[in-house]
Each structure stands twice: as structure tokens, then as C-alpha cells.
DRENLODREN-993470 format. One record per residue (C-alpha): x, y, z. Coordinates in steps of 0.001 Angstrom, whole numbers, plus 500000, padded with zeros to 6 digits. Layout:
% residues N
ZADO_c1_c2_c3
ZADO_X_Y_Z
...
This chain:
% residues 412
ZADO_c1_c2_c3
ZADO_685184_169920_111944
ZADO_683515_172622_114077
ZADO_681419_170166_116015
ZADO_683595_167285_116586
ZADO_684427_167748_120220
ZADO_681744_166553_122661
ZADO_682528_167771_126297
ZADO_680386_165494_128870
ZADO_681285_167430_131743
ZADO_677717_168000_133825
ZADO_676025_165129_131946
ZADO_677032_162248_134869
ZADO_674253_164085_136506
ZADO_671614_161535_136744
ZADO_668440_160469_138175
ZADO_668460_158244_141417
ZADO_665511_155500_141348
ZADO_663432_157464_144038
ZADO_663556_161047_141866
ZADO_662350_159122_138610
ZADO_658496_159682_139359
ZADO_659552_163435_140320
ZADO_661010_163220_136812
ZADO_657873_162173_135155
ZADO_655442_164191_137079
ZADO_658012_167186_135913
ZADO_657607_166106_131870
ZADO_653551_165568_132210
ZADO_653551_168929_133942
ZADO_655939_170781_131356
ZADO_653848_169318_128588
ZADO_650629_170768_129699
ZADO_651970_174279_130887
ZADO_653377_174422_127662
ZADO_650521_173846_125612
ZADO_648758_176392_127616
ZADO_651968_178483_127481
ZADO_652315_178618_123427
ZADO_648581_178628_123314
ZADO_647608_182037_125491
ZADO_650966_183714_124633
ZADO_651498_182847_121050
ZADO_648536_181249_118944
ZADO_645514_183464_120561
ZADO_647378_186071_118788
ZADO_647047_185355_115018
ZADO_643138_184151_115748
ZADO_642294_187331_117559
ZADO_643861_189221_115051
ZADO_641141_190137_112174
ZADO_639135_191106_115340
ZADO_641393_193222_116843
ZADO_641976_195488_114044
ZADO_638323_195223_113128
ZADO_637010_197106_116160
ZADO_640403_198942_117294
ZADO_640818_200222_113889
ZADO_644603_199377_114262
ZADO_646143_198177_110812
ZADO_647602_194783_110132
ZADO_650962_196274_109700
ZADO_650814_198473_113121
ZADO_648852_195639_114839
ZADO_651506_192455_113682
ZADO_655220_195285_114588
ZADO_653139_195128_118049
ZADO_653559_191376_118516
ZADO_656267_191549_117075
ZADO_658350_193756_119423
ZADO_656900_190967_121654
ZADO_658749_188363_120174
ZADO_662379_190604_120018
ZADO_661896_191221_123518
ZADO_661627_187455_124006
ZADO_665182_187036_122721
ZADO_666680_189962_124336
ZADO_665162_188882_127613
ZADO_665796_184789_126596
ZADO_669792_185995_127861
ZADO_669263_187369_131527
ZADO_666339_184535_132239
ZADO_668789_181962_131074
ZADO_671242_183261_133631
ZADO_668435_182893_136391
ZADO_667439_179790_135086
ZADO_671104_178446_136114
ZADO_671054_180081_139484
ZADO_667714_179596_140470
ZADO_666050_176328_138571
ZADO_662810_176629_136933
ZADO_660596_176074_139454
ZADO_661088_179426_140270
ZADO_661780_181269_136591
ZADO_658566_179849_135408
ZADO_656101_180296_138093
ZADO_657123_184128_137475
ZADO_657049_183660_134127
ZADO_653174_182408_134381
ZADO_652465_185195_136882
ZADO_653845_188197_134657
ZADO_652531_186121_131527
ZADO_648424_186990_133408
ZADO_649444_190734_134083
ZADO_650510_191200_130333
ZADO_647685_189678_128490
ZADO_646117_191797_131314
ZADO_647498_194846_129965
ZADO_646956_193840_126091
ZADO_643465_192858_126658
ZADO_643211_196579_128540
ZADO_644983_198692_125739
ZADO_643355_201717_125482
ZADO_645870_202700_121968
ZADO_648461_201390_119847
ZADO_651247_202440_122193
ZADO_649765_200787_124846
ZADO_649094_197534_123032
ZADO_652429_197797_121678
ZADO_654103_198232_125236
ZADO_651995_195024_126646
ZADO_653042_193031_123863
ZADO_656758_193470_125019
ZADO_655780_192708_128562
ZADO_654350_189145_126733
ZADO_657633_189064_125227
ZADO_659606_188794_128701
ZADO_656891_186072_129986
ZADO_657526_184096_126935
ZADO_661411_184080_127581
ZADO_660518_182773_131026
ZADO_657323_180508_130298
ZADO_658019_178926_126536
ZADO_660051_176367_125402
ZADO_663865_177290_126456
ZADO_663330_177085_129946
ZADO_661630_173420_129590
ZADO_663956_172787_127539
ZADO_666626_173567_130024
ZADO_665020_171815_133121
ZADO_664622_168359_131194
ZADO_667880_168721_129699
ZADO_669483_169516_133116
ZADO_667542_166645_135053
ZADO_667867_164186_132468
ZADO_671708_164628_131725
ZADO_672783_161876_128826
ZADO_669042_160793_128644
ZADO_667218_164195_127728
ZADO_666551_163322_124053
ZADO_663123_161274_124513
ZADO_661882_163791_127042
ZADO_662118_167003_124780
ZADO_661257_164827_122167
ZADO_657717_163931_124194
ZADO_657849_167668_125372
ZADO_658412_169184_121762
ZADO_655314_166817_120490
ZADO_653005_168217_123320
ZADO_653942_172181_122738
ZADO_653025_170666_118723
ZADO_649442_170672_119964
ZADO_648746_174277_121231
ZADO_647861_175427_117798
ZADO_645731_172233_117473
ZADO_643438_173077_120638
ZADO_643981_177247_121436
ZADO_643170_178308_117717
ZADO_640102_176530_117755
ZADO_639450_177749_121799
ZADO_640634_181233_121064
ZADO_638018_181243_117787
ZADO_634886_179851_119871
ZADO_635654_182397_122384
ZADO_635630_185228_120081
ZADO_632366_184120_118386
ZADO_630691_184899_121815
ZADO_632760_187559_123061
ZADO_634794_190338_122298
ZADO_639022_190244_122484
ZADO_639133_191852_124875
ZADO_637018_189740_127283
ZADO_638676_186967_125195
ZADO_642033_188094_126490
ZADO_641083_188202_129704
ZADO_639958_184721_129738
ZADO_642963_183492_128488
ZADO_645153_185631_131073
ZADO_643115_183638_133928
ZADO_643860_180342_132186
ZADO_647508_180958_132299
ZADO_647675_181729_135843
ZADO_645208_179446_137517
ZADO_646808_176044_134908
ZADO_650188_177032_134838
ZADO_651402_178920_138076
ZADO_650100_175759_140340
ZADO_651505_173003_138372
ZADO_655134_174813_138255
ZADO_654662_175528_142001
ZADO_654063_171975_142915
ZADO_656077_169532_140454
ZADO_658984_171657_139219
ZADO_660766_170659_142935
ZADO_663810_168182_141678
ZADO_666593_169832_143229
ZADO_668543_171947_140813
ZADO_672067_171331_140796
ZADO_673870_174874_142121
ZADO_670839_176415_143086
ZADO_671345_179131_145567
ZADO_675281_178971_144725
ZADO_676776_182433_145695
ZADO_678772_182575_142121
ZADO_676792_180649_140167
ZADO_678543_179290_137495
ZADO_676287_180887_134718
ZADO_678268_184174_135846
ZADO_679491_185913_131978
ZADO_682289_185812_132998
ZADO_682447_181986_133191
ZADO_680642_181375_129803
ZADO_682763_184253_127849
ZADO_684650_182105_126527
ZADO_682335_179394_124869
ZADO_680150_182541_123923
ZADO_682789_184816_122010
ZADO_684315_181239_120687
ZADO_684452_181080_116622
ZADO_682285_177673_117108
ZADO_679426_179458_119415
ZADO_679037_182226_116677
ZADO_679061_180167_114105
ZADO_676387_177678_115314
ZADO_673627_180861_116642
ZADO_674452_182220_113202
ZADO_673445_178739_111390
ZADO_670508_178598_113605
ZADO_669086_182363_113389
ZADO_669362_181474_109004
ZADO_668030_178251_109547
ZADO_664953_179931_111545
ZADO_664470_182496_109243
ZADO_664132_180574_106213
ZADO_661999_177371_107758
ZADO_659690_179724_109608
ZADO_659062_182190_106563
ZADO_658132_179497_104737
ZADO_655918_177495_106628
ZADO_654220_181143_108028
ZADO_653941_182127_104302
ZADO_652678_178691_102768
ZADO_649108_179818_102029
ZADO_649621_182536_099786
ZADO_652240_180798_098292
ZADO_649694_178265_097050
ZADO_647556_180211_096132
ZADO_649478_182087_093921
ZADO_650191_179044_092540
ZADO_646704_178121_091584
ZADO_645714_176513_094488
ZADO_642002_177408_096269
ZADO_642138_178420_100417
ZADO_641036_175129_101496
ZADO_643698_173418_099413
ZADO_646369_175705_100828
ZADO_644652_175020_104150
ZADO_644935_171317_104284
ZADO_648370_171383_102662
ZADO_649537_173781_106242
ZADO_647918_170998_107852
ZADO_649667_168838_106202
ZADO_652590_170963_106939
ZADO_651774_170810_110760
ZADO_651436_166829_110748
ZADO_655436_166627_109127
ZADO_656489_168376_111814
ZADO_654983_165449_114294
ZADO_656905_163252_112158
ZADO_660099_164901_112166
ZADO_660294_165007_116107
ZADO_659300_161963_115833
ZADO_661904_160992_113694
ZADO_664844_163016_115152
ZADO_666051_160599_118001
ZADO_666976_158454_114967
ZADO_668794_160922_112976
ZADO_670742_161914_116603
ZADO_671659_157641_116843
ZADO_673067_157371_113231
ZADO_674918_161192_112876
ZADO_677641_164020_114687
ZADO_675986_167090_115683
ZADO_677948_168344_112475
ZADO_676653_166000_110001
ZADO_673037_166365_111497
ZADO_673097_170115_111277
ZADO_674253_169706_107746
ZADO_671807_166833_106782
ZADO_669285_168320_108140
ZADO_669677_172213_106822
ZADO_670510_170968_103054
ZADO_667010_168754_103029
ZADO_664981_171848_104672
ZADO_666672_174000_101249
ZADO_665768_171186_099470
ZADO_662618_171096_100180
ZADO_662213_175188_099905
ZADO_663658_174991_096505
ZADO_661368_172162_095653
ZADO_658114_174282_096706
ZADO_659444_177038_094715
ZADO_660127_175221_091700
ZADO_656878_172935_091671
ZADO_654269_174120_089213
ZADO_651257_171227_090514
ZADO_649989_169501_090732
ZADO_648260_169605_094228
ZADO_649363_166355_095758
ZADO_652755_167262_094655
ZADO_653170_170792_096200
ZADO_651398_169306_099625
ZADO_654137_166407_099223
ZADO_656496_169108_099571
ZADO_654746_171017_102113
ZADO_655015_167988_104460
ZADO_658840_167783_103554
ZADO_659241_171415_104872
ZADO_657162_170831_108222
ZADO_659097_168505_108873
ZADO_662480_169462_108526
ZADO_661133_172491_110869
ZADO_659740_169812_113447
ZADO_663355_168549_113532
ZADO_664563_171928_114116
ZADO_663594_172383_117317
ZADO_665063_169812_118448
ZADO_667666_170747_116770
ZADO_667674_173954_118791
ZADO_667159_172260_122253
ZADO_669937_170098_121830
ZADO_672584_171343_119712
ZADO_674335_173270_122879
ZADO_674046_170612_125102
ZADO_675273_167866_122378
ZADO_678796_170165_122192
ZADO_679432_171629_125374
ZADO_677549_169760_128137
ZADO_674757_170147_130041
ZADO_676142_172482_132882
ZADO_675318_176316_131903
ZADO_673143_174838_129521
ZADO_670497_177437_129821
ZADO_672929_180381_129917
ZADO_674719_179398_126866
ZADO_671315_178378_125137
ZADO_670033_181637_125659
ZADO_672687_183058_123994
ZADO_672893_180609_121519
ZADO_669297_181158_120199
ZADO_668812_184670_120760
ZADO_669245_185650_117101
ZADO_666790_182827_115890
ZADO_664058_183800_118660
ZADO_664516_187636_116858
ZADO_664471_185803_113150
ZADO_661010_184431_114368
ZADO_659990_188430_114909
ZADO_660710_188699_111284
ZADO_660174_185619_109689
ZADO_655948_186643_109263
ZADO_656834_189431_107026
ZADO_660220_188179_105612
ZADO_658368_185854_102896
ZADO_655487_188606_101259
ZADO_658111_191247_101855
ZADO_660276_189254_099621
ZADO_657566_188209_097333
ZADO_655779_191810_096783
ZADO_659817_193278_096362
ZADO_660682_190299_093508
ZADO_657026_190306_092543
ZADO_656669_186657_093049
ZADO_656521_184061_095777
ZADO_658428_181276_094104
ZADO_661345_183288_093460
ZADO_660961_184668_097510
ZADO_661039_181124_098134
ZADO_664195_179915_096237
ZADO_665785_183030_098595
ZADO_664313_181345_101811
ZADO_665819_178387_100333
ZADO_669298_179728_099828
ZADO_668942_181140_103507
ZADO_668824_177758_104815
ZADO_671035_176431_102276
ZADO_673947_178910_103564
ZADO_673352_177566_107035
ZADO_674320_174338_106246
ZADO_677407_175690_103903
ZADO_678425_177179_107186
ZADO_678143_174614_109634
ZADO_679928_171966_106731
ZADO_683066_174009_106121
ZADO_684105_175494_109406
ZADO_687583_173691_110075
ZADO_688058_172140_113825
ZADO_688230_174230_116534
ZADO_689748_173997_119841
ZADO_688475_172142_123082
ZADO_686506_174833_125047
ZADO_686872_175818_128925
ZADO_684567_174747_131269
């Protein structure tokens, strides 16, 4: 089997007694920089939207490719900041990554065209790489060693809440101001939250910091990168992306298509959001009683399931909600999924080099994932049969990661 070897090389790394506050200053820090990260970088965006092209004149289409880019420059950059990350720590990666994050929102909130706009939105795209959730992920996976599941559990949970408080923010702002000004607002929220708290509690010393060849050198990682196993598993988790995020980004029209009014779709997203609580919530259990194999399988068929079901589910209501719920939170598992599935086969050392690489092709099936499910449902002229396709994207995700034979021991 593909994931059967587990080399804990790097994870004997632990925590003396004295660094254990450090360690939970550094998660209560993480988890508010990250809310304010995924809040001002990510979820301002779809709020501000209807506003933007309102008094820009930009289309949807021209306005969404602009964000877009944003995102694919997140996962090209994700690869050279996860190489820093292993040289330098995070302390230093995300302070920058806070600073650059103010002088793009900056730039968008400045844009004088579409061009412009377009070009700040890629400058967003290399602050996320630096300020979102892989290099968190990396310092608490790094610190923690063997015990890093309950922290990016308790991390993944608080980045689960920037929707819940920036959409609302970002909306109340715009009511009084324009998005520009807006923008702006949220640019000096960024700096003056995040920059400070990354400066001050992101100082547990990072193991090879400073090293003149670092071991997140290529040339070092080559191996585990270019491996049959290492494609494999970023190819299972760019399909598994595509199809959970496609869904869950296209669940409103696809309920209302199905009969359903807005504020029924509405609380059935809602609904979607709360099963992906319970899904991180639930993961450290599914991680105690499976493989990294069987839980990539496990977990891929139920989030096809649970496509297929929405697609094939005429009503009632409660019903297609029921499924909703199922689909949230097989994408709340996910992403832990995603923060750990590198570390659970090949060690914590290089971690956010190899994770970088590993999730580059599901950071750029998040660029596409907004457009993926209506493009597929104006082309087939019907969201239920776009959906059974998002289903079988998943589903051949977890065909892959069940029938790849056992590969060999990789070099560290």
C-alpha cells in the first residue's frame, strides 16, 4: 500500500517543560492572526464583490479571474516560501507575509483599472502563501513533533471562524463606506493585529534555522518529491480539492435549482459551514482508529458519497441540508487532511518544503473550483448532473490513493 511506511525521523523533536507556555502563546497567537489572515485576504473579497463591480464597472467574470490569479500565485509562491519557512522559521516568513499582505490590499484598494487590480491581487496571492494556513500549519507541526494533531486541530477550528466574523465586518463596513476605504481599513488591520503578534510570540527556536545548507535545499527533497508516492498523494489531494470546494462554493444555486428559496439555500451553507466544525472536530478520531491510506480512502469515498447524494436528492429540504452537512464536513476533515498527510508519511523535518509541494496543485484547484461547478452546470445544462462529476472527481481520488501498490522506503 502506498502509505504504509511511516518515517519518524524529525518527530523526537519535542517540547521541554519550560518552552510549553511559548508553545501555547504560539497556538493562541496563530489562531487569531489567522482569523484576521483568511478574513482581510480571503473572505473581504466575495463581500466586497457586488460593490466592486457596481462602481468600477468591472464584470463578475473579469473581476473573480482577478482574485483568482491571486489564488494561483498563492500556490506557485506556496513552493519557494516553504523553502524559507525551513531555513528561516515562521517568525520571520510571516511577519513579511503580514507586512506585504498591508501593501497589497494597499494596492487593490488603490487600483485605478482592471490590470492594476488584477496585478495587486497576485501580490495578495504571495502574502497568502506566506500568511495563511501552510505556514501555521508548518510551525505547529514542527514544534509539536508526534503531538501536532490537537493543535492544528484547535488552529483549523479558529481559521473556521473568519468567515463567521469578517463577512459580517467587511459588510458593515461597506454599508458606511466605499471598498475602497473598506480595503484600506482592512490593510491596517492586518498589519497593526498580525505583524506584532508574529513579531513577539513566534520566538521557539526553529530547529536548523540559520543552517548554511539547509536541509530544505531541492536537492535534498528531490527524491520524496519526484517519488511515485509524492505524485500520487498531491494528485489525490488537488481532485479531492476540486470536487469538495466546487461543491460547497456552488451549493446555493444548486438548491435553488432544485426548488429551494435563497434563505433555504442560505441556512443549508450554514449548515454546510457548521459540518465542517464537526468534522475537525471529529478527525483526531478517525487519525486514532485508521493508516493514512485507509483515512484518505475513507474519507474521499464518503465526501463522493455525499456529492452523489446531493445530486441525486430531489427534497425534500431537511433531506438535501442533511446532505449539505455531510459534504461540509467531509471538507472540514480535509484540511486536516492536508496539514497532516505529509507529515503522517515522511516526518516532520522538511515538512514545509515538501508540503508546499505537496499542495501546490490543490491551492491552484481552489483558483478554479468557484467556476468549476456553474461552468459544469451551464455546459451539461444542469447542476445535479455537474454534481455527480464533482462527485466522480473525488471519487477517483480515493480510487487512486486505494490501489497504488507499496512503494519503497524514502531517503531522508
Amino acid at each position: 500500500m502506498i502509505f504504509s511506511i511511516e518515517n519518524r525521523r524529525g518527530e523526537l523533536l519535542r517540547s521541554t517543560p519550560s518552552e510549553e507556555p511559548e508553545l501555547r502563546r504560539v497556538l493562541l497567537a496563530l489562531s487569531v492572526t489567522e482569523i484576521i489572515s483568511w478574513g482581510t485576504l480571503y473572505y473581504a473579497f466575495p463581500v466586497s464583490l457586488p460593490s466592486i463591480t457596481r462602481t468600477t464597472g468591472w464584470s463578475v467574470t473579469a473581476t473573480m479571474c482577478a482574485f483568482s490569479l491571486g489564488l494561483i500565485t498563492s500556490a506557485v509562491a506556496g513552493i519557494p516560501v516553504g523553502r524559507l519557512l525551513d531555513r528561516y522559521g515562521p517568525r520571520t516568513v510571516m511577519s513579511a507575509g503580514s507586512v506585504l499582505g498591508c501593501v497589497a490590499l494597499t494596492a487593490v484598494a488603490a487600483a485605478p483599472g482592471l490590470a492594476w487590480f488584477a496585478a495587486a491581487w497576485a501580490l495578495v496571492g504571495v502574502a497568502q502563501a506566506a500568511a495563511l494556513y501552510p505556514p501555521a500549519f508548518a510551525a505547529l507541526t514542527r514544534w509539536y513533533g508526534s503531538r501536532r494533531l490537537r493543535p492544528l486541530t484547535l488552529l483549523s477550528l479558529a481559521g473556521g471562524l473568519a468567515s463567521v466574523l469578517f463577512a459580517p465586518l467587511t459588510a458593515a463596513l461597506l454599508a458606511h463606506l466605499d471598498w475602497r476605504t473598506t480595503y484600506l481599513l482592512l490593510a491596517a488591520v492586518l498589519l497593526a493585529a498580525n505583524t506584532p503578534l508574529h513579531l513577539l510570540c513566534l520566538r521557539v527556536p526553529w530547529p536548523g534555522a540559520g543552517e548554511t545548507h539547509p536541509s530544505s535545499s531541492f536537492a535534498e527533497v528531490r527524491p520524496v518529491v519526484l517519488s511515485r508516492e509524492f505524485i500520487l498523494l498531491s494528485t489525490t489531494l488537488a481532485l479531492a480539492a476540486l470536487g469538495l470546494y466546487a461543491t460547497t462554493l456552488n451549493l446555493v444555486p444548486f438548491l435553488v435549482d432544485r426548488g429551494l428559496s435563497t434563505g433555504t439555500a442560505a441556512i443549508a451553507l450554514s449548515l454546510c459551514g457548521t459540518g465542517q466544525i464537526m468534522g475537525r472536530l471529529g478527525y483526531p478520531t478517525l487519525t486514532r482508529r485508521t493508516g493514512i491510506q485507509r483515512r484518505m480512502t475513507v474519507l474521499l469515498t464518503a465526501g463522493a458519497l455525499a456529492i452523489a447524494l446531493l445530486a441525486a436528492l430531489p427534497g425534500p429540504a431537511p433531506l438535501l441540508c442533511a446532505a449539505a452537512m455531510a459534504a461540509g464536513a467531509v471538507r472540514g476533515m480535509y484540511t486536516l487532511l492536508q496539514a497532516t498527510a505529509v507529515s503522517d508519511i515522511w516526518g516532520v523535518q522538511r515538512y514545509a518544503t515538501l508540503n508546499a509541494f505537496a499542495t501546490a496543485p490543490a491551492t491552484a484547484a481552489l483558483a478554479v473550483a468557484p467556476a468549476l461547478g456553474a461552468v459544469l452546470a451551464a455546459e451539461l445544462s444542469s447542476y445535479p448532473l455537474a454534481f455527480f462529476g464533482l462527485a466522480g472527481c473525488v471519487a477517483a481520488g480515493a480510487v487512486l490513493t486505494s490501489t497504488t501498490n507499496p512503494g519503497k522506503e524514502l531517503p531522508q
